[in-house]
N, C-alpha and C positions, 0 to 999 in steps of 0.2 A: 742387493739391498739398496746401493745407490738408486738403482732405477725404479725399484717400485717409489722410495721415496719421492723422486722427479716425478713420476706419475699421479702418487699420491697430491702432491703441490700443482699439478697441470689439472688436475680435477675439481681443485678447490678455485681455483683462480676461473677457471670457464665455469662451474658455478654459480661462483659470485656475479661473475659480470652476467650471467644469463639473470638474476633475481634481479640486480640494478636496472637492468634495460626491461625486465616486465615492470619492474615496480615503477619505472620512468614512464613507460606507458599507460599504466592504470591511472596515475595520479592527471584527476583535470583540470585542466586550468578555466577561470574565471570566462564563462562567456560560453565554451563549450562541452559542458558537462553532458554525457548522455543523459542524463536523469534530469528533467525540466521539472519547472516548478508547478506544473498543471500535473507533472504523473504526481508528485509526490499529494498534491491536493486531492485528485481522482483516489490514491492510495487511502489519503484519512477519510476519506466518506466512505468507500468499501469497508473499511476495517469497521467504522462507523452501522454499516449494514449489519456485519456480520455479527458484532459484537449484541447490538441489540436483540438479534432474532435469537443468540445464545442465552441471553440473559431473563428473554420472556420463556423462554425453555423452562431454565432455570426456576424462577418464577411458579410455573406453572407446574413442576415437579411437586416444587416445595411444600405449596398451597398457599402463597399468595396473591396467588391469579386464578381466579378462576378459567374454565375453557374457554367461556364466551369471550370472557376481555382479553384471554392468549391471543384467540381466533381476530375477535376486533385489534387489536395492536399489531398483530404479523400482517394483516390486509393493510393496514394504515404503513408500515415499515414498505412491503410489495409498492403500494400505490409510490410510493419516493421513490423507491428504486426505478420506475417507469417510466415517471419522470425526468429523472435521469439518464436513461436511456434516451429518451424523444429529446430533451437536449441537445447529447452527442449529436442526435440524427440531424437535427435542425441545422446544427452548426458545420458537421459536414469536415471537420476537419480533428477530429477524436479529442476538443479542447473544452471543458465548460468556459463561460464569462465570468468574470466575478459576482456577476448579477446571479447566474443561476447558483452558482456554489454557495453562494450566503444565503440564499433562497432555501437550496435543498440544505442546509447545515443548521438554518432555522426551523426547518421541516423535524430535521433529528432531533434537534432540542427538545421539541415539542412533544414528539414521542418519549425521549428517555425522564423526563420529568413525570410521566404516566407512570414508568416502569417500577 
């Protein structure tokens, strides 16, 4: 009984310190975060994509879109996406500018006010 006890205690202790030393490693410090602020920007314009091509779906189930204007609004939603893409390529290094992202996020605007 003693010793499963000791065992039972030798297992909670390497435990714990095994969660401390992951949990010390996941946490990032200021300056080197894996997640930069260009993915988390690149993140809300996709979500941005996606969200609007669901929404003229939506839309377009319901009947307040007709096909034509589904059809026209998902070509206008594509043509941003493309844009977007030729960005990345320009810049050659998987980052938009600020220029282009206020660009394509005015691009979105402009669509989801249709929608």
């Amino acid at each position: 009984m003693k010793n499963l006890f000791v065992f039972g205690i030798s297992f909670l202790a390497v435990a714990g310190m095994t969660s401390l030393a992951l949990a010390a490693n996941a946490t990032p410090t200021p300056g080197s975060s894996t997640v930069s602020n260009a993915g988390a920007v690149s993140h809300n314009i996709n979500f941005r994509f996606r969200q609007d091509m669901m929404q003229v779906q939506k839309d377009l189930h319901t009947g307040k879109l007709t096909q034509a204007q589904a059809t026209s609004l998902q070509g206008q939603i594509k043509a941003i996406r493309k844009q977007e893409l030729a960005d990345y390529k320009t810049n050659g290094n998987k980052q938009l500018t600020a220029a282009q992202t206020s660009s394509l996020e005015q691009s979105l605007g402009q669509i989801e006010m249709q929608i």
